[in-house]
Structure formats: C-alpha cells, structure tokens
N, C-alpha and C positions, 0 to 999 in steps of 0.2 A: 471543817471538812470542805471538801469541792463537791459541785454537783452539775452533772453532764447530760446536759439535752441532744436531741440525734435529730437528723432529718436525710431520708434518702435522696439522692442528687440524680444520677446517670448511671447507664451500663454500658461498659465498654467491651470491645467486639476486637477480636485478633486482623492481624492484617499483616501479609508478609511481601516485602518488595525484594529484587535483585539487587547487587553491588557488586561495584569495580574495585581496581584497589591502583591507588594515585599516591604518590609520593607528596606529602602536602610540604615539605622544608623544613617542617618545626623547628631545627636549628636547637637540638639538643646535643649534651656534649658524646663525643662515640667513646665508650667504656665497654672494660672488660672484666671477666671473671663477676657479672653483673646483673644479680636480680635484678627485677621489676614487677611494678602489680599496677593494675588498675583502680582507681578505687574514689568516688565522687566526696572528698574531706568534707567540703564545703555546702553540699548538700542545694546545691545551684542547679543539678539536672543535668549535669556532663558526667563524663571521666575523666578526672585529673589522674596525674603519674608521678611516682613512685619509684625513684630510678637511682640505684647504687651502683660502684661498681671503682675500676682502676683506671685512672683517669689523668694520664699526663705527670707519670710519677707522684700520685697520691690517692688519696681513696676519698670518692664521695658518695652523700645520703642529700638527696633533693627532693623537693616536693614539686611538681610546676602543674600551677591552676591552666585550665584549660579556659581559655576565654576567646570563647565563637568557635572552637572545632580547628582554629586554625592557629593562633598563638599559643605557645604554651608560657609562662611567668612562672621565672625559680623566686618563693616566696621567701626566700632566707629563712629555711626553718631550724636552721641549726642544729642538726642530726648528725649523730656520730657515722662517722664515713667508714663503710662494711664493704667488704668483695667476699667473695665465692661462700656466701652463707644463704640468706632467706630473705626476703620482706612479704609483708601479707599484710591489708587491711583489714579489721575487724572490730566493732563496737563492742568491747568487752564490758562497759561500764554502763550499757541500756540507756545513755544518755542523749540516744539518737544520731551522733555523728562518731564518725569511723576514725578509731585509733589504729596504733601501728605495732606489730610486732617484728622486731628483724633479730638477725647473728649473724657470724660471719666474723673475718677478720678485721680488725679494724686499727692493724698499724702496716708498716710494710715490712718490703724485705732488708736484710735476708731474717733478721729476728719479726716477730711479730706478736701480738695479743688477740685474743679471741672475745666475743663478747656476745651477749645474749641480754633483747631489751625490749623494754615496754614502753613506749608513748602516748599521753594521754591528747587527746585534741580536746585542748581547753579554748571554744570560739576561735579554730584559727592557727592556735599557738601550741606546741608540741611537748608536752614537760617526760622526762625520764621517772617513772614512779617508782625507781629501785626495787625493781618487784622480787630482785633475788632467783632469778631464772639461773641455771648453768650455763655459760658461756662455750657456745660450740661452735666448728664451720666443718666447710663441707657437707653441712646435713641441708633441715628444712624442716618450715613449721609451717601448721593449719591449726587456725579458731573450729571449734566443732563443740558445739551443748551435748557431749557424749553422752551423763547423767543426765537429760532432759528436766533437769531444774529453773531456765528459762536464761542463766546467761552461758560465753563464751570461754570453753576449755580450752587448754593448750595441749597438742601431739607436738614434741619436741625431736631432732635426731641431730646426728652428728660427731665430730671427734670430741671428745673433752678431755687436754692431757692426753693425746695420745692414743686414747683408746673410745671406742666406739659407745655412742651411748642414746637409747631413747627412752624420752621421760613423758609421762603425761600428768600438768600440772590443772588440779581442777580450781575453779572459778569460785572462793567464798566470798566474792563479795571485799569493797574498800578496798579496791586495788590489790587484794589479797590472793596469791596464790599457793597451793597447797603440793607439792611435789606427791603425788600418789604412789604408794608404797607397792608398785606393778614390776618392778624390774626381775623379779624371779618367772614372772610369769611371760614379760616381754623381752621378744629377743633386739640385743645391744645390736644398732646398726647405724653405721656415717651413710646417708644415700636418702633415700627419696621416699616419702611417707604423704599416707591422704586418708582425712576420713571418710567412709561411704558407707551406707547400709545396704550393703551383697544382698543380703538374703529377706528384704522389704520387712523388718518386725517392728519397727519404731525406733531403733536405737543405732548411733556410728557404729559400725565397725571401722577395720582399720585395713589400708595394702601399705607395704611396705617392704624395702630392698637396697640391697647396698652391700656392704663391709661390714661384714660381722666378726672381724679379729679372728678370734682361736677358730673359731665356727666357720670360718670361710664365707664365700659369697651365698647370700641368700636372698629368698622372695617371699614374704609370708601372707597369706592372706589370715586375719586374725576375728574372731567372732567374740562381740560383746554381747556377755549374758550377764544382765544386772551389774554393769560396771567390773567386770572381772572379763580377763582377753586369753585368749587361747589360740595357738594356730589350728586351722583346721585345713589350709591349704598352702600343699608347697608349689614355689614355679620355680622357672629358670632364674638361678641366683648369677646377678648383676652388680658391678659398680663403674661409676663412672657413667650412669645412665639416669633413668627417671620413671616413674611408674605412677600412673592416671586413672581414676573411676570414670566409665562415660558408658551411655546404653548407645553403642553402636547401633546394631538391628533391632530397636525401636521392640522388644517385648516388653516392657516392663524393668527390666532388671538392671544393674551395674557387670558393664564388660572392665576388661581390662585392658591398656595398652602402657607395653613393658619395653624399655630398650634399653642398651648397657654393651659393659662388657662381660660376658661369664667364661667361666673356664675351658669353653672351645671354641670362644671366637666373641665373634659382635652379635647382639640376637635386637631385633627388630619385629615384637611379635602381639598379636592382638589375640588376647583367651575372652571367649565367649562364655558367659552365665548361664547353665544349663539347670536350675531348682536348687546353686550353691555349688553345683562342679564345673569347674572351669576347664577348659580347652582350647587347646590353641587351633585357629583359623589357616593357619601357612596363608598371611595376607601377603605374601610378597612386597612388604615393605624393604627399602634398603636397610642393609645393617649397619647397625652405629651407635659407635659409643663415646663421653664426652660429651652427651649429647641433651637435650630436651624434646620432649614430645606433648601436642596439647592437643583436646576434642575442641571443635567450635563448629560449627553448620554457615561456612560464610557465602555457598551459593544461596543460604535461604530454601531451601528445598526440602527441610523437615527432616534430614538423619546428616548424623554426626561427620564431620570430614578431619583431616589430621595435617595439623601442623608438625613437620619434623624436623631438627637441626642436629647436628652432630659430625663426628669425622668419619668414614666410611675407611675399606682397603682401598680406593682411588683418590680419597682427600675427601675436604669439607663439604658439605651439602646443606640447603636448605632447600626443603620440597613439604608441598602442599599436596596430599592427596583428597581425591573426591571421592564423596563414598555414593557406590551406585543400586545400594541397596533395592531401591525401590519400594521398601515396604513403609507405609502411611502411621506415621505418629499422630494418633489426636490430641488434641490438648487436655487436661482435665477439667473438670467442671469446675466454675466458681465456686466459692468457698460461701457457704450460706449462715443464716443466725450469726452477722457479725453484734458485738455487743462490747460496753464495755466496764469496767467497774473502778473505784478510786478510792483511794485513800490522801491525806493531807500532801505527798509527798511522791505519789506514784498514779501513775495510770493505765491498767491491763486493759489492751484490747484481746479479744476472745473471737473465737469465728469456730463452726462444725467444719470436721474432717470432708473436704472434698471425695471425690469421687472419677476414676480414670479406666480407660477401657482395660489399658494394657497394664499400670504399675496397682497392686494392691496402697489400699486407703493408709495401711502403714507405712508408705514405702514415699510418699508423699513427701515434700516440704513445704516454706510456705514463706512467703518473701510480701513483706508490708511497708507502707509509705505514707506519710503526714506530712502534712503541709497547713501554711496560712491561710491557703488560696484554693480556691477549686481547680484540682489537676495539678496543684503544686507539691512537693515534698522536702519543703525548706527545712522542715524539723527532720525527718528519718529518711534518709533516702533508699531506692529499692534496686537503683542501678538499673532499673527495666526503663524503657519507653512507655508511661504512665497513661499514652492515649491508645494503646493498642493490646501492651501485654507484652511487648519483644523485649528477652535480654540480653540483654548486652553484655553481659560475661557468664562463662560458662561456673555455674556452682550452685552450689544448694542457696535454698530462699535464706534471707536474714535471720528469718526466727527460729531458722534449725525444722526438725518436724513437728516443734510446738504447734498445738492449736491455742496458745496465746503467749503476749508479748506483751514484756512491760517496760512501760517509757518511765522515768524518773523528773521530777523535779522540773515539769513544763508551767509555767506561767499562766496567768488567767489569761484568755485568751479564748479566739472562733480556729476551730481546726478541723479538718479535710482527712481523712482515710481511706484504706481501702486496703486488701488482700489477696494475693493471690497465690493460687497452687502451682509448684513448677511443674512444670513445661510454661504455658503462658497467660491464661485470661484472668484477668482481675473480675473481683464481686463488683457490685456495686457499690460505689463513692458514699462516703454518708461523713456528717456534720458532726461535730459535738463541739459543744460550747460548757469552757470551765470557767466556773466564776467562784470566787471564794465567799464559802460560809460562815456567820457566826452567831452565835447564839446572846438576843438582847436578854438586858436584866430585869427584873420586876414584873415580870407574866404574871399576867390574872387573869383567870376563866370565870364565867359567870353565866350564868342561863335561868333568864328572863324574857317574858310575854315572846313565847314559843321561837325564841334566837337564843344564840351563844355568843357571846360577846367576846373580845379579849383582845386587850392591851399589855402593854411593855413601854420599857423604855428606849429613846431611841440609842439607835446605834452609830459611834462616828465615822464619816465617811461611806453610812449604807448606801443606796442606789435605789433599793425595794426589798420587800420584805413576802416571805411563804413561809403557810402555814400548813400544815402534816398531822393525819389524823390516823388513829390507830383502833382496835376494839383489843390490844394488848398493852401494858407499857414496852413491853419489847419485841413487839410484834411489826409486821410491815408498813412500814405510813406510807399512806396515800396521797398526793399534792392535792390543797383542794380551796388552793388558793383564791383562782378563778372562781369558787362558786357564791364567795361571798363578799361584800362590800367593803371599802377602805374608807376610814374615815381621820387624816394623819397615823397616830400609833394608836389605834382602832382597826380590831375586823369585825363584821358582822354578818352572822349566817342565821338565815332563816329556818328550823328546821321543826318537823312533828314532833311532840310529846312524844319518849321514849322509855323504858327503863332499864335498857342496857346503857354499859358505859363506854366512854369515848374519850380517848388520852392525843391531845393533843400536843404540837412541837411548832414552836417558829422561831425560825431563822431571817437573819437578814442577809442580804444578797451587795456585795462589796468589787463591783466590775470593776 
C-alpha cells in the first residue's frame, strides 16, 4: 500500500484587481458555426483553447497551448473536425488532466455525418475511447457528477436522425458509459442544456430549451430527486438560442438567463430564483436569437455581467452588459479538516462542507488543485488563480459538490494541495508525501530484559523501514517508529513489563 504524510504550508487570502480588454493577435484561424471551451489540458497554470468550427471549406478540431498569455501553438492533436455541435472540457477519468467531450457535424455540405465523442488526454495525446455516445449537433453537452458517486456524468442534446433527443449517460467507470433509461421522463430537445442545483440540496438539476419536435418549443427547468428528473418549471420555449445558470443578484441561489427564438418573437430574458420559482426581471436586454449568452464578472466588482451574441430585428450584435446590482457577494469560508486517504492505486482527498453567508452548505461546490511544487497544480489543475482564489471561468468547482475527490494512479512522489469552495478562497495548502509500501519476510518478535526486539528480512530496494503497533490484530496502528532504535534489520524498543498484548506490523518504505 502507499502511505501519506501531511504538513500545513500557507493561507491564502482573496484579492480582486480591475481589467481591460486588448486585442492580443493570437492569430487563430476565424471559423464558424464554432464551439469553443477554455480549459488548462496540460495542467501548466494557463488556459489553453479548444476551438472547432467551419474553416475555409472544411471543418476543424484544434487544441492551441497557451504559452505566456500571448502565443497560442496548434498541438496537432488530431481531432475530428466538428461545427455547430458542442466541445467541453472535463476529467471524466479522475486521472487529473482534462479530457474532451465534443459533437456536432463532422463532414460537410450539402450531405453530412454527425458525430458524438470522447477524448481521453493520455500525457498530451488525445485517443477516441469509442465510448458509444449518440451522435448529435445542433445540441450541447456538460460533464456534471449528477449521482454524486465522485466521477463525471454526461447531459447530452441534440438532433439524432432528424429528431430531437436528450440523453444523460452516467459515468461506470473504464471509460464506460451507461445511457440512463430517463427518456420517458426527459423531455427530447436539439437547444441548449446545463447542469445546476436551483434549489441548493446537493444534487445537479438540469435547465434546458430548444426543439422539441411534436412538443414544439420548450424551456424546462427539471429537479433531480435521487437521480430521477421531473419538470417542475416551464419558461419561455426557445430555439435557436441558449440558456445559462448564474446567481445574478448575489442571494444565494441559481438565476437564469434565457435567449432564442420563441413563437412571438426573439426573447432576451433573465428569470430570478425566488425559493425555486423563477421570474422574469424585464432586464431590457436586446432580443436575439442565433445567438449565445454567458455570466462572467469581468469588471471584478463581485456580481455577474452578461456577455450576449446573437441576430437581433436590426442585425448582428455583440454587447456586453454590466450588472449594477450593487448588492455585496462574500466569498464562502475555506473548506476545513482537509485529509486524505489511499489505497495501492487511488488517492481520496476529503475536506468538511464549507460554509457561506448567502448559498446554503448544500448548494456549495468545490474546486481542487495538486501539484509538485508549492503553489503549483501540475498533477490536477483548478483553472483558478492558486495565489488568490480568482476563477477564471465561470462553473462549478472540479469535484462537482463532493466533499471528496479521488486522483487515480499518482506516482510515489512529494505533492501540494489544497481546496476550495466556489465563489473563491482556498483552505490552506498542505503536503502529503506518497511513498510505496511493502511488507519484509521473516518477522520475528521477541521480548527480552524489558525491550521488544524485532527483526526481518531485508527488503530490495527499501530506503527505511516503520513499524506499527496495535492492542488489536485488526485494530488501528499506531507509527512508532521514532520511538525505538535501529540496529540494520533490528528495531529495539524499551518498554515496562506488561500483560496486555501488543500486535505488531512492519513495513519497509521503497521512495
């Protein structure tokens, strides 16, 4: 087994500056009908991009590292070339670095094929794991631990064959996905889907909107009770549009902001969270459909502002609004009792449920980062700014609302973590060191002129050796290494005449 030593490091403290926005050149190709996602592959402490789209009479899938904020480098990752479907990053395989989910079309006109896909990031490299997804476009996809089992689910939509369809495929494990038997219960729609928990209980729910075939245009707000979805909220039914979870006015809760086309025109509308009943604000947004709409806070000023694109009645727009709320978001409290636990082949860190003025302790996420290095997140990265807490894209934390996250198949090795609750400040940084265990041959205990003796055989390639003492054989050991003398494959402990017993365990220690 592995065995993980801790040591607390630093606390880090929130810190919000202002920005402009400058045209840097990056010198990417201009495409169309073209996702994009943010998302740091390489785990360097940037954001790389993620860019599909229609491209000079063909269709591309790029990856390009960011190197220094100003270059971006197309990696040749060799991805099938998608337009008007999805891309998203997401670590579905707990392996620490961010894979890929996309769909969308992926031949041209006037005939075309549709396609729905999983990429694994192998150190780098992009493999297809045939995961057997349905092949759809016009929809969109999001990673979300709906069943809060600790990895990444899929909410699928789109056309498939013509007609409208959304799937949610859960996460077993080996690349394996399970197409969940929900479709009586979810309604089939090509448009725009996201997971969120509306009503703060621990679990995704769902919004979602678009084309729903026979059912015409719809908007659903859908509530997950024990992995089974129901609508319990209608809005204004939309296609050709987009629909987004974000807590605008800073209470606590998930608003909505909805835009499309519905059957009396273009709507352009943001519904307020009111204890699960939603309402629309009349924000005097333009109306627009064709379009995307996205939360992000880029004055820095602590509530949400809205990126909007789309066609209006007067032509194309792209507008930025500022939101003038004024009402004061705190951040939530670090996330305390981080710990962590192992087995041969896995590593769970654990941390207690935070605490926030405005979102209940349910309603929380929770976003984690590991590294080599102190401050660094080579192994998992968190997408935030690690010496402040600021992130840098708007979504829920990595680990979903887990209060723990498990890394797989890390290396013996000194590594760096840390936690924290969305909005923004991180726990304190803390150490563990994994070194491999094993167990030498030919132990012998022996207790003479008031010591305990005990020897073994050595082990090859050990480094050092601990020993573990118990008052069960299957009860808790205690390290107690340190209290007794080495003398080669000898320990020797001093200890009072006693007539309880004492079960001993050692290990050698293989860095």
């Amino acid at each position: 087994m592995k065995k993980l030593l801790f040591i607390i490091l630093l606390t880090l403290i929130c810190l919000l500056s202002s920005q402009t926005f400058t045209d840097i050149e990056a010198e990417l190709p201009g495409v169309a009908w073209s996702p994009v996602d943010w998302g740091d592959y390489d785990n360097d402490g940037d954001l790389d991009i993620l860019l599909t789209g229609y491209y000079r009479n063909t269709l591309i899938s790029k990856i390009y590292r960011n190197d220094g904020g100003i270059t971006y480098t197309d990696i040749n990752a060799g991805l099938t070339g998608v337009m008007n479907g999805c891309v998203v990053w997401g670590d579905y395989d707990n392996d620490g670095d961010l894979d890929i989910l996309m769909c969308g079309r992926c031949t041209g006109f006037p005939e075309y094929e549709v396609t729905s896909i999983i990429y694994r990031n192998d150190s780098g490299e992009f493999n297809d794991i045939n995961a057997g997804l349905t092949p759809v476009d016009e929809g969109s996809a999001s990673w979300g631990d709906y069943d809060n089992d600790g990895d990444l689910d899929i909410l699928l939509t789109g056309y498939s064959e013509g007609s409208p369809l959304t799937n949610i495929y859960r996460n077993v494990g080996n690349d394996i996905f399970t197409n969940v038997d929900l479709d009586y219960r979810l309604p089939r729609v090509s448009g725009s889907a996201e997971w969120g928990d509306y009503d703060n209980d621990g679990d995704l729910d769902i919004i979602l909107s678009g084309d729903g075939g026979i059912h015409g245009l719809i908007s659903f707000v859908l509530r997950n009770d024990s992995g089974v979805f129901g609508p319990v909220h209608w809005l204004d039914g939309v296609k050709d549009g987009s629909v987004t979870w974000g807590d605008y006015d800073n209470d606590g809760d998930l608003d909505i902001l909805l835009t499309g086309n519905s059957d009396y025109g273009n709507i352009s509308k943001i519904y307020t969270n009111n204890l699960g009943d939603f309402t629309d604000i009349s924000a005097d947004l333009i109306e627009v459909r064709q379009s995307s709409a996205f939360w992000g806070d880029y004055d820095n000023d602590g509530d949400l502002d809205i990126l909007l694109t789309g066609s209006s009645g007067t032509g194309d727009i792209s507008k930025i609004y500022r939101n003038d709320i004024n009402i004061t978001n705190t951040n939530p409290a670090t996330p305390n009792n981080l710990r962590i636990s192992n087995t041969d082949s896995t590593v769970t860190f654990s941390w207690d449920k935070a605490t926030d003025n405005e979102t209940p302790q349910d309603g929380l996420s929770y976003n984690l980062y590991i590294g080599t290095e102190p401050m660094s997140e080579d192994i998992n990265t968190s997408m935030s700014d690690i010496s402040n807490g600021y992130r840098k894209i708007v979504n829920i934390g990595n680990a979903g609302q887990n209060t723990s996250w498990t890394i797989k198949d890390l290396p013996v090795g000194n590594y760096y973590w840390s936690v924290q609750a969305i909005d923004h400040a991180f726990a304190d940084e803390q150490s563990v060191y994994l070194m491999d265990l094993s167990t030498p041959n030919n132990v012998n205990i022996r207790y003479s002129d008031d010591a305990v003796n005990i020897s073994w055989d050595s082990v090859p390639n050990a480094t050092s050796y601990k020993i573990f003492v118990s008052d069960e054989p299957l009860g808790n050991y205690t390290d107690m290494t340190y209290t007794g003398t080495f003398y080669g494959m000898n320990w020797k402990q001093y200890v009072k005449p006693s007539s309880s017993k004492k079960f001993f365990h050692v290990v050698a220690v293989i860095e």
